[in-house]
N, C-alpha and C positions, 0 to 999 in steps of 0.2 A: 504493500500500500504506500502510496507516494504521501509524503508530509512535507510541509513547510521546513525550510532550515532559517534557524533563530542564530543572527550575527550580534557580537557585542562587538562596542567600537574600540575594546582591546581587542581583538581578533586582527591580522594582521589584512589588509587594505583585499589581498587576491584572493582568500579563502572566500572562495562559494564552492557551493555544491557543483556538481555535474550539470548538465543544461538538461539531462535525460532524468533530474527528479522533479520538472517542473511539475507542477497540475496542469490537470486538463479542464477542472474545475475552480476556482476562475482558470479560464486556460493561459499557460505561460508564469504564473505563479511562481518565484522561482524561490525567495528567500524574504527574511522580513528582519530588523532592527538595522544594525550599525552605525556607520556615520555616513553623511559628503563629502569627507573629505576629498580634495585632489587627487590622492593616491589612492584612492576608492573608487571613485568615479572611473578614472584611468583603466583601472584595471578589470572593472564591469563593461566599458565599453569595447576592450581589447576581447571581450572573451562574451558578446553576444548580450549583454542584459546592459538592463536600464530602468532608475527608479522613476516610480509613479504612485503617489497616493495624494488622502487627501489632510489637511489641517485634521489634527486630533486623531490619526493613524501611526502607528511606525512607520519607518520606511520600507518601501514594500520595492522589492525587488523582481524584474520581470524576463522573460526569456521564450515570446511567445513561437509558435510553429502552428502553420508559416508566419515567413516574416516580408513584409510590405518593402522592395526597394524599385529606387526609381534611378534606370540608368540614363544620363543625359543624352544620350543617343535616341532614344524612344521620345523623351519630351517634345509634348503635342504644342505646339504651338499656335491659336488658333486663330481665324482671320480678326476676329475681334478683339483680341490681346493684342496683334498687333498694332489694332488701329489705336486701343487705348495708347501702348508705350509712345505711337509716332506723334498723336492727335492732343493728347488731353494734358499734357507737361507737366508728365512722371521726370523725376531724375532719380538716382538711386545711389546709394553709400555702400563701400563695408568699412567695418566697426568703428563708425562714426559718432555712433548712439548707442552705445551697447546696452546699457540700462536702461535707456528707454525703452528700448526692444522689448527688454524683458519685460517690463511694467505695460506694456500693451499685450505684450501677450496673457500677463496675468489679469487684466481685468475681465471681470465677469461678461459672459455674453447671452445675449438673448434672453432668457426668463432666468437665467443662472443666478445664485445669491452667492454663490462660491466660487475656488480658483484653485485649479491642480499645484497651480507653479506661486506655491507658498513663500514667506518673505525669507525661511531656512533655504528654499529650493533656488531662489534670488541669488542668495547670497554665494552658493554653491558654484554653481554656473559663471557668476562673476569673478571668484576665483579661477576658473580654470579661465574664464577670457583675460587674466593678467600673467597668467603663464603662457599663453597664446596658442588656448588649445580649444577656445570656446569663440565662435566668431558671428558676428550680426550683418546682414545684409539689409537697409534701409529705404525705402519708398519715401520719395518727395515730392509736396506740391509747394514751390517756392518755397518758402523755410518751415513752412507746418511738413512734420514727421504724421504721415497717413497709411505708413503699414510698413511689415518687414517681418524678418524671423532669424532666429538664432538656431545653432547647433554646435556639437562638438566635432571637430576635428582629428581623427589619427590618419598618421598614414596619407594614403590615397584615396580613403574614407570619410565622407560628410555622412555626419550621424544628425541629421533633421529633427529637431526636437518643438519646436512650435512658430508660429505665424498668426498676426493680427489683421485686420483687416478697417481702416476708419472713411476708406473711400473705395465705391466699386472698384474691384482690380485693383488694388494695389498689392495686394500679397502675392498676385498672382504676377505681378510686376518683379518682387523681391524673388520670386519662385525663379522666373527667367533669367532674372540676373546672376542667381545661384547656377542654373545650369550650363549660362555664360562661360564664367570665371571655371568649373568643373572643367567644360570643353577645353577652354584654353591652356589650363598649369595641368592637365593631365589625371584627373582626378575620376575614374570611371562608374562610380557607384553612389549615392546617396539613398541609405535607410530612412524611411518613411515610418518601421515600425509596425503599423496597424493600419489596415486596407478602409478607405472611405472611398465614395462614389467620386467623389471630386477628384482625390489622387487619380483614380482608377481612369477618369476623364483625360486628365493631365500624364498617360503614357505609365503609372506604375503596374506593379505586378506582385503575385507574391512566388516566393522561394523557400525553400524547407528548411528547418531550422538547420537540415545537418547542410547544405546547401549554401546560406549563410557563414555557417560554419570554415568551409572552403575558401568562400572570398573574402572572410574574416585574413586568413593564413594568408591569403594570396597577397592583400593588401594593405594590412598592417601588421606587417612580422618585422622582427628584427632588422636596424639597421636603414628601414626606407625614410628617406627625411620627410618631413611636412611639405604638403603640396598646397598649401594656403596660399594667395598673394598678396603682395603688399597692399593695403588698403588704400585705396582712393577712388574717385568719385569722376562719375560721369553724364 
């Protein structure tokens, strides 16, 4: 019978479980306590999981199958995206805003009273964008900030962790921009995580955990430097 594994944040940063004691119930399940740290985070993202809960939970550790990625080769680009970016005076940033990013991404949407990405979860993420492994891609309309989205970085791997949206298209503005800069420094895969109809619009797919697993090895092992680029705006 498959159970939860219980981390204490003495517990050293790589100790998880195997990806094969997830549940299937919730599915992907994979572990619960420890800490954010940097070296935690790190080491979860090297090896297929990623935390997710909510205010007044532990940290809840995930590792679902399948797993949602979207390779910038496949992204749909579509007549009316374009005409937004050409027409309506989008520009766009990376990590220009970084905490603002987050803080749009954190606010509640639609009937929501709550917010996944907690002020612990904030803070988390913001550390690792000062070690330069956490990076925002930013939507402009002249100097109001109108959408954008963050994720972590290993490797040749953008690991997609969330996107706001305060003007039609603009996430989807920050979305392109991200598959941009991928195309360009070589970067051939972006983790999505969890399959939604919009992804699913926008050219992703799902792959198996042990699948993931492969282009986990393939593209962030040993020794490949960060394919991030230098931040500036266009």
């Amino acid at each position: 019978m498959k159970t939860i594994t219980w981390l204490s944040p003495a517990d050293a940063p790589e100790r998880f479980p195997p990806l094969e004691q997830a549940l299937d119930d919730p599915p992907g399940l994979l572990a619960a306590g420890g800490d954010l740290s940097p070296e935690r985070l790190v080491a979860a993202y090297g090896r297929g999981i990623f935390p997710w809960y909510s205010a007044g939970q532990p940290v809840l550790w995930w590792a679902p199958d399948p797993r949602e990625v979207l390779r910038p080769s496949d992204f749909r680009l579509s007549r009316s995206l374009v005409k937004a970016i050409r027409n309506r005076g989008f520009h766009t940033t990376t990590d220009q805003a970084f905490r603002e990013v987050l803080s749009g991404c954190a606010a509640p949407r639609g009937d929501q009273s709550g917010t996944w990405l907690t002020a612990e979860m904030q803070a988390a993420y913001l550390a690792l964008h000062e070690r330069g492994l956490a990076h925002s891609i930013e939507t402009w309309l002249g100097e109001r900030l109108v959408g954008g989205l963050y994720g972590v970085q290993l490797g040749r791997l953008f690991f997609g962790e969330s996107m706001f949206s305060r003007e039609r298209d603009a996430s989807k503005v920050a979305l392109a921009r991200l598959v941009e800069e991928c195309r360009r420094h070589g970067i051939p895969l972006i983790d999505c995580q969890l399959p939604s109809p919009h992804l699913r619009s926008l050219g992703s797919h799902a792959v198996s955990r042990q699948g993931f697993q492969q282009l986990l090895a393939e593209h962030t092992g040993p020794g490949l430097p960060p394919a991030w680029p230098a931040a500036h705006a266009s």
